[in-house]
N, C-alpha and C positions, 0 to 999 in steps of 0.2 A: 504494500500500500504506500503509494506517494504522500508528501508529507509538503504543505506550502509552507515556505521560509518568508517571512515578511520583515524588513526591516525601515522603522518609521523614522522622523524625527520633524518637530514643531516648528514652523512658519511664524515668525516672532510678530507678523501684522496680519491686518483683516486682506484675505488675498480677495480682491474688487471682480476678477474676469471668470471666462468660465475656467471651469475643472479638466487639466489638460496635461497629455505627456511631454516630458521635455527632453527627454536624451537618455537612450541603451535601459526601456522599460521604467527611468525616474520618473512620475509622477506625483501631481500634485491630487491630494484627495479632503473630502472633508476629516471630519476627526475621528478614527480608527473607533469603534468599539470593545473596550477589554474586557477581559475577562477578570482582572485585578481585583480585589474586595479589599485589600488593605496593603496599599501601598510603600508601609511602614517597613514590609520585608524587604524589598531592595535600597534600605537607607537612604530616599531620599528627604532632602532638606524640604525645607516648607515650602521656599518658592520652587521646587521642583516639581512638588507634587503638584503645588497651585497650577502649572505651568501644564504638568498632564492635564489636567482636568478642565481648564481654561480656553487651551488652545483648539481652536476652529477648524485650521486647516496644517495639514501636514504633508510633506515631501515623505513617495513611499516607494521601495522597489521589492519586490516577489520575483522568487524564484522556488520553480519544483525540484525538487530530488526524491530519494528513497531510504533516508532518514536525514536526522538531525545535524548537520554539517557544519562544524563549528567554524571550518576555513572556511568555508562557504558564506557564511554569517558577517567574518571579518572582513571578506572582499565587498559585502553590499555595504557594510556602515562606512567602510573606506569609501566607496563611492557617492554614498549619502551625504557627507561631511566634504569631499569636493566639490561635487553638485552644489551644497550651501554654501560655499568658499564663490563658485560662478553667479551664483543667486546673488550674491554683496555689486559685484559687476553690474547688473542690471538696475539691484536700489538698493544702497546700503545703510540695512534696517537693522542688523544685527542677529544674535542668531544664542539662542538658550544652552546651545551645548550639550545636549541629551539628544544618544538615539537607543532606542530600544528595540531588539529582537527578537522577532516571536513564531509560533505557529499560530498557521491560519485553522479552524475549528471548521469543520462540516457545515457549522451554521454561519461560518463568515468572520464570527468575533475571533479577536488575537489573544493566546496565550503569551505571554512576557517569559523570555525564557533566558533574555541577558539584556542588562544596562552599560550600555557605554557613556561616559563621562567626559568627551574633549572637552575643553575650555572653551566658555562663553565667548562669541564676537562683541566686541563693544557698536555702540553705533554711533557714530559721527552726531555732529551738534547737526549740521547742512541735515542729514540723512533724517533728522526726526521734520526736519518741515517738507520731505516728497510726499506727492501725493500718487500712492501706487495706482490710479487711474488712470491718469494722465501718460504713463508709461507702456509701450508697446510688448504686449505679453508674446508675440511669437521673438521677440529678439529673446527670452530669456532662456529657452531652448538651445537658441545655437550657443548664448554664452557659456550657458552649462555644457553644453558636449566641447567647445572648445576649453575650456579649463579641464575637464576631462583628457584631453587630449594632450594637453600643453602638461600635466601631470602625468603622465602614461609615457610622453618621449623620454623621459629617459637624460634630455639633455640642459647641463645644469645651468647656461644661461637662458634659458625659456623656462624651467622649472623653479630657479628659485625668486624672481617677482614675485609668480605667483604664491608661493610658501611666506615669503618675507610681509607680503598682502596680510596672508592668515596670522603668523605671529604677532604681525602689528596690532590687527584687529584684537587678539588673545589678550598680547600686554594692557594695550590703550581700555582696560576696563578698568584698571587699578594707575597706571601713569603712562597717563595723553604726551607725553613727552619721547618718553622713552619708546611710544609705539610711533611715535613721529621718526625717533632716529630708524628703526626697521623698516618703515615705509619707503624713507629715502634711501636706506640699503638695495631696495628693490629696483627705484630707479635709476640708481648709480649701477645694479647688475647689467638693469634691459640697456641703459645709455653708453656703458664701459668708458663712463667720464671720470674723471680726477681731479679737473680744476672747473673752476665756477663756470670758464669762461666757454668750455668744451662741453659741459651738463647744461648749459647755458642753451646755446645755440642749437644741440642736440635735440631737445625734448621741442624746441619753437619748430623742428625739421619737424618729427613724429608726428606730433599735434596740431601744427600751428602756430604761429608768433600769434596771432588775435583770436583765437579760441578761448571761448570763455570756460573757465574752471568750474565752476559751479554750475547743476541742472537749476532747470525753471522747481521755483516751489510750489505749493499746494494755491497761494493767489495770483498764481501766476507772474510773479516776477525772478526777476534772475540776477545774482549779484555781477558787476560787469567787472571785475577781475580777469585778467586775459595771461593767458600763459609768456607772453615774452613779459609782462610786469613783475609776476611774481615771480619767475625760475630763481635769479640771482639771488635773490632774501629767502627764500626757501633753503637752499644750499649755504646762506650763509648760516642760517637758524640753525639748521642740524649739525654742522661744523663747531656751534657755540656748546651745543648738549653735551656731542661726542667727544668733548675734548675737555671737560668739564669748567669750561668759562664762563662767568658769569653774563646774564644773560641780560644785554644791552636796552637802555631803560625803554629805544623807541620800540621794543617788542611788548613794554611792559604797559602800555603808555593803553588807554580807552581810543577805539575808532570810531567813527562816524559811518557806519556799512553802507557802501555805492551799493544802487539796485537800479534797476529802470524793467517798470515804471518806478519814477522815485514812491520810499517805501510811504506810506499811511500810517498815520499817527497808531490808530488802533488795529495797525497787524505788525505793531515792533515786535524785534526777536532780541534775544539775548544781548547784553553787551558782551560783546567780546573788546579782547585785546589784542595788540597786531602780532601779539605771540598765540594765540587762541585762532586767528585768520590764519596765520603759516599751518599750524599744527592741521584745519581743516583744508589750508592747497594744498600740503602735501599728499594726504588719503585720496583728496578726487582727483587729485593729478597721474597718481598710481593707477585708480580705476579707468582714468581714460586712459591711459597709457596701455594699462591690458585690454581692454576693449578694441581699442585700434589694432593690434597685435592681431588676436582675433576675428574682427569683422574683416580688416584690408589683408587678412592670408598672409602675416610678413613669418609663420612659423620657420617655415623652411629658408628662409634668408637669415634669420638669426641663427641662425644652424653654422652655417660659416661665418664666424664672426670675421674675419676680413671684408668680407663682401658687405657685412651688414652695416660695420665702421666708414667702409666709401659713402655707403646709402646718406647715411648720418650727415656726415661731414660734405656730401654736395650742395651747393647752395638749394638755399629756399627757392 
């Protein structure tokens, strides 16, 4: 008798579209029904369990075999956990850190047969004002099978952005700093720049010199921050972390956030600081950065880094 292997893990926001597969059997489904009655036996914490019981919709992938396959188990949460890793790509909401593996019952409910524990995503300050409607749910398919993929080569300047992405995101739940310095780890791998002036000009090649950093928000505006602006002070910020320098009062200093349309009294957001604005270019710079990788097919050109360095370095 076949035995269905299911392995879930929670959607940290209300997912807006329909209920849809995204890449190698992931889908998106509403909230599993379990079989659990007291939760207390797999030790989870309180907002864990809340977190079981709470969440609406969850990313799930199933697979048959002819028993209980515990490698088997391990290859779908691995999967589960990069697919969430791709999911930040499209809107980074953050992400609870719990997957669970189960068997599927005759009648459809999940048995809970092992909890995994990675480390929470943090979510970005920018990422709590997207509005997941406003966002095109078939892109979020191809991003997930490309971080899939881009995780699967095997090759370590395409592999670790993406990785340094995930760490960052792990660190910046407890110090937004220090997941700042892994972030720009990732774009200093994809860029293979050293000095400001080279990570500079590089990411304005990838991206664009006038590409704005920041997605439109939930009111529909969009901070106009452009990437040839911020490159050099981003790379100066994380040069000030990483080398344990104090950190220069104008990062300390309150800003005045550019939007257009200019913002509305009654939709301000946070004050930030222009050390709290770096910490946020940095993460949406990384996400566009992989994004582009991705959508523009540059996998196989970063594969020879020679070739991918001239790419770099030809004029805009």
């Amino acid at each position: 008798m076949s035995t269905h292997l299911v392995s879930v893990t929670p959607i940290a926001r209300h997912w807006p579209h329909p209920l849809r597969v995204l890449s190698r059997g992931i889908q998106i489904v509403d909230r599993p029904v379990f079989n659990e009655k007291d939760w207390r036996f797999w030790n989870l914490r309180r907002t864990e369990e809340e977190t079981v019981r709470e969440r609406t919709y969850w990313l799930c992938t199933e697979r048959e075999c002819q028993w209980t396959d515990h490698a088997l188990l391990n290859q779908m949460a691995e999967e589960l956990r990069t697919a969430m890793l791709g999911f930040q790509l499209w809107a980074p909401i953050g992400w609870d850190g719990l997957i669970l593996d189960c068997s599927r019952t005759q009648e459809g409910s999940l048995t809970v047969e092992r909890v995994h524990r990675p480390e929470d995503y943090a979510t970005p300050f920018w990422g709590r004002m997207l509005d997941l409607r406003k966002l095109d749910p078939a892109q979020l398919g191809f991003l997930a099978e490309g971080t899939l993929a881009a995780v699967d080569s095997g090759c370590v300047p395409i592999v670790n952005p993406f990785r340094f992405l995930e760490i960052g995101l792990q660190t910046a739940v407890n110090h937004r700093r220090a997941g700042a310095v892994l972030w720009m780890m990732g774009l200093d791998g994809l860029l293979a720049a050293e000095r400001q002036v080279v990570f500079s000009n590089r990411l304005q090649k990838l991206l664009g010199k006038d590409t704005r950093i920041f997605p439109e928000d939930r009111a529909g505006r969009r901070p106009t921050y452009t990437v040839a602006e911020m490159a050099a002070n981003m790379f100066e910020f994380r040069s000030l972390i990483a080398h344990g320098r104090e950190i220069l009062q104008k990062y300390r200093e309150p800003i005045a956030f550019q939007f257009e349309p200019e913002e509305l009294d009654c939709l301000a957001v946070e004050k930030w600081s222009r050390g709290t604005l770096m910490i946020e270019s940095i993460v949406f710079t990384l996400i566009a950065a992989l994004r582009r990788v991705i959508i523009d097919g540059l996998v196989e050109r970063i594969r020879n880094q020679r070739a991918w360095k001239r790419w770099l370095d030809a004029p805009l």
